[in-house]
C-alpha positions in Angstrom: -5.2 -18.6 -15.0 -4.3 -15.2 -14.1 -4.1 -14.5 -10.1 -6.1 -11.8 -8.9 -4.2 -9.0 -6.9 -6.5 -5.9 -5.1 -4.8 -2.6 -5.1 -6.0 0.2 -2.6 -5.1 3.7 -3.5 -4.8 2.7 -7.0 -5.0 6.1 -8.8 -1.8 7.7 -8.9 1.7 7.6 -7.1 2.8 4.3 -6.0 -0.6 3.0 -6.3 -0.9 3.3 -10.1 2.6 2.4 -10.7 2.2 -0.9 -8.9 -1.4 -1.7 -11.1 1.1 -0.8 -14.0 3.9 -3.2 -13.1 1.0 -6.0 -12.1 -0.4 -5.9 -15.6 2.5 -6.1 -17.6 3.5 -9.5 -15.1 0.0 -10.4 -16.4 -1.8 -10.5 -12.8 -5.8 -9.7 -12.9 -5.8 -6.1 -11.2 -8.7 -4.7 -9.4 -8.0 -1.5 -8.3 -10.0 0.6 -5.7 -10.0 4.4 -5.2 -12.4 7.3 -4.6 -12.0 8.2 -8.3 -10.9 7.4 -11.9 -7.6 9.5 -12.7 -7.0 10.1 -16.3 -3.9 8.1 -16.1 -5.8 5.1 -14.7 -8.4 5.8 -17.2 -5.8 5.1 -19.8 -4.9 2.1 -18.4 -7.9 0.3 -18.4 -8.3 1.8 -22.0 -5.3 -1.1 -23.1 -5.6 -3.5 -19.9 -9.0 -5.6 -20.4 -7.7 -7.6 -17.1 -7.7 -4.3 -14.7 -11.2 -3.6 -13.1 -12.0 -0.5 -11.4 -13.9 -0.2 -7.7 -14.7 3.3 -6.5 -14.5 3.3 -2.8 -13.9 5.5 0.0 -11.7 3.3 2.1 -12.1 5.8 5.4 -16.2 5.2 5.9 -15.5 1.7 7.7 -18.9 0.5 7.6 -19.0 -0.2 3.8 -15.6 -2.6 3.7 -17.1 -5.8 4.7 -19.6 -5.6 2.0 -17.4 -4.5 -0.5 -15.1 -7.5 0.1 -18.0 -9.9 -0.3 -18.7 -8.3 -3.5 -15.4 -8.2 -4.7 -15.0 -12.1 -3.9 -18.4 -12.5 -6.0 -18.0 -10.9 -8.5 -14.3 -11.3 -9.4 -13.5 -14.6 -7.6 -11.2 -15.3 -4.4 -8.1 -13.0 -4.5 -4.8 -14.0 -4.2 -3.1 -10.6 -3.2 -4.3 -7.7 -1.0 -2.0 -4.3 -1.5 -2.8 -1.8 1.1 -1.5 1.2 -0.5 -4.2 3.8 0.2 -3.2 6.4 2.6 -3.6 9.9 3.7 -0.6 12.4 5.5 -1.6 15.6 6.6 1.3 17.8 7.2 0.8 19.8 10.1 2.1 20.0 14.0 -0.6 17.6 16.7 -1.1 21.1 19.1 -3.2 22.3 15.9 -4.1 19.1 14.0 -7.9 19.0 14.3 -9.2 15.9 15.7 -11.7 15.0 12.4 -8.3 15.1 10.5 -6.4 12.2 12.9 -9.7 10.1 13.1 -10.1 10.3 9.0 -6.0 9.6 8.9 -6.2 6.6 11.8 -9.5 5.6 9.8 -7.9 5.1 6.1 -4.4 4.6 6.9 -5.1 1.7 10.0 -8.0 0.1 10.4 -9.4 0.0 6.6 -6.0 -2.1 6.1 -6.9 -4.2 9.1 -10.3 -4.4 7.8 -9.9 -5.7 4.7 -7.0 -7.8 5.3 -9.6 -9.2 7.7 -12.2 -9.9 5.0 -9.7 -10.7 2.6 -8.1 -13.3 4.7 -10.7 -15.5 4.4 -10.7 -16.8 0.5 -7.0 -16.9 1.3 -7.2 -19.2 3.7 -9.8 -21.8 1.8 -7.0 -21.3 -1.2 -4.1 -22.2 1.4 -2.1 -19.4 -0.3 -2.2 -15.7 -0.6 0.0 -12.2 0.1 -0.6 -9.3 2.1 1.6 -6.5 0.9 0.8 -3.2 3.8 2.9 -0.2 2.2 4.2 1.6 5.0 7.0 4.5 5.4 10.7 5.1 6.8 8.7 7.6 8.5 7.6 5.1 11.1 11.0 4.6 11.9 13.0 7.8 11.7 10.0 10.0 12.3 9.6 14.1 10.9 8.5 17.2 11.9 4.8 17.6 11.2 4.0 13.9 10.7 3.5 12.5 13.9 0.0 11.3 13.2 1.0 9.6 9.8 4.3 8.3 11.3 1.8 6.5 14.6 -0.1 4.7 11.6 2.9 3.3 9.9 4.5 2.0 13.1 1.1 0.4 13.7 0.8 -1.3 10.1 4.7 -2.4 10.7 3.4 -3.9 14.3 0.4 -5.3 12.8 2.4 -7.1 10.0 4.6 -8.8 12.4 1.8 -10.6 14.4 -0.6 -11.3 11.1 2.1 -13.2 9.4 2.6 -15.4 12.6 -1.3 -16.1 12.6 -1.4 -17.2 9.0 1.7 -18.6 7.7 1.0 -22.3 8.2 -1.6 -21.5 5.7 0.8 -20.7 2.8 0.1 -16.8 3.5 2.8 -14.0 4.1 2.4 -10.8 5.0 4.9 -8.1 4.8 5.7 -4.3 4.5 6.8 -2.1 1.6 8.4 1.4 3.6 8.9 3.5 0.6 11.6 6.8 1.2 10.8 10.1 0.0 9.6 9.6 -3.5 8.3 12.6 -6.0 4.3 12.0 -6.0 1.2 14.2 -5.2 1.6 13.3 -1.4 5.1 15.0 -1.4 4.5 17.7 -3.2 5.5 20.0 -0.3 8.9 18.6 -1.0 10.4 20.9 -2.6 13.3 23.4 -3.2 16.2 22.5 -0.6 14.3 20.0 1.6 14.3 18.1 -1.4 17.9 18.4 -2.0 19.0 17.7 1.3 16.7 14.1 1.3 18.8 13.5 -2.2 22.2 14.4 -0.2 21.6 12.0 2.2 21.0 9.1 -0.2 24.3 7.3 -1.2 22.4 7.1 -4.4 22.2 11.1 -4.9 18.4 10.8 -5.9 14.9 9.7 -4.5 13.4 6.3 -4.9 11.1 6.2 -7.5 7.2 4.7 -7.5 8.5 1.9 -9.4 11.6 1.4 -7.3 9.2 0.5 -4.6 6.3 -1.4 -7.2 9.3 -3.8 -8.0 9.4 -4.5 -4.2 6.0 -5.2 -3.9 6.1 -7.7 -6.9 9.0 -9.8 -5.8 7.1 -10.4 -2.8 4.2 -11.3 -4.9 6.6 -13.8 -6.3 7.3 -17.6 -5.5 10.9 -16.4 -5.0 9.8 -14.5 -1.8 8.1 -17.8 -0.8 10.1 -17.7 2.6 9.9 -13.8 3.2 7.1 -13.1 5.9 7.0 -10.6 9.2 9.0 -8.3 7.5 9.8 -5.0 6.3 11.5 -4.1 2.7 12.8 -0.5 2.6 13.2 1.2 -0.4 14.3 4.7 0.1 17.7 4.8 -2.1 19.2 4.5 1.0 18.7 7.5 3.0 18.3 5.7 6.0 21.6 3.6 5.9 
């Protein structure tokens, strides 16, 4: 039977391209975001095993009974990806503070949330994978992202002690910290930023969403049985 793999964030960018990859490894994908996109429209079009949720991850409130519903209706999950995120690019001195409590909202504790919810039908299957995608900008930090760089480094942190809470129950939980990639969220990328993030790559380029999808499927894999507490980075290394 095919296992059952929730994908936050699922619309476009790295969350579509990991529903993509899921499908054609012939997982059951239920993927949650505030809307349809047309690409993930088309996907369900040729993908009878990919179920749609509309959600708004950052109103807190509603996660616990959207997990119960989920579990209901779909039956117990054997993967949580917490993809969904939010960066807003600006300096803190001017950040207003309904932007970092939406940001800290979505980006932390809806991951901590669900993973708590989630944890549970993991833990009566005695298996399961947490997958929290997170960023090189936890660790090298940049100008303007100070907010979005604090809820990486927390997802990072939090990964560490969940995996040592659950791990005698067959569970692991690790990190995906994606580099720069060309989506929507770095759109602002451009012109010779851009180029100088590709110079600093031994690769001369950018990962790619599915550079960083195939990441998060070996560790959906038995192969990465043993890989827990930890952090894959997939940045075509700019960060070497």
């Amino acid at each position: 039977m095919s296992q059952l793999v929730i994908v936050t964030g699922a619309s476009r960018g790295l969350g579509l391209a990991i529903c993509q990859q899921l499908l054609l490894a012939n997982y059951t994908v239920l993927a949650l975001a505030r809307t349809l996109s047309d690409k993930l429209i088309q996907l369900q079009q040729h993908n009878t095993q990919l179920h749609f949720i509309a959600i708004d991850l950052s109103l807190l409130d509603n996660i616990q009974a959207l997990c119960a519903d989920m579990v209901k209706q779909y039956g117990r999950p054997y993967a949580l990806i917490n993809n969904a995120a939010v960066g807003y690019d600006g300096v803190l001195a001017t950040m207003h503070n309904s932007e970092i409590s939406n940001l800290l909202n979505l980006n932390i504790q809806a991951p901590i949330l669900l993973s708590k919810y989630l944890l549970r039908p993991m833990l009566l299957n005695q298996t399961g994978r947490i997958i929290n995608i997170s960023s090189i900008i936890a660790r090298t930090g940049f100008n303007g992202l100070s907010v979005y760089a604090a809820s990486k480094a927390a997802l990072e942190g939090f990964t560490k002690s969940l995996a040592r809470e659950v791990g005698k129950a067959g569970i692991t939980v690790n990190c995906v910290a994606p580099g720069y990639m060309q989506t929507e969220m770095t759109n602002s990328l451009q012109g010779d930023k851009l180029e100088s993030v590709k110079r600093r790559s031994p690769l001369g380029r950018l990962a790619t969403p599915d550079d960083a999808a195939s990441a998060v499927l070996y560790l959906l894999s038995e192969q990465a049985n043993a890989i827990t507490g930890t952090t894959i980075t997939v940045d075509a290394g700019s960060t070497a």
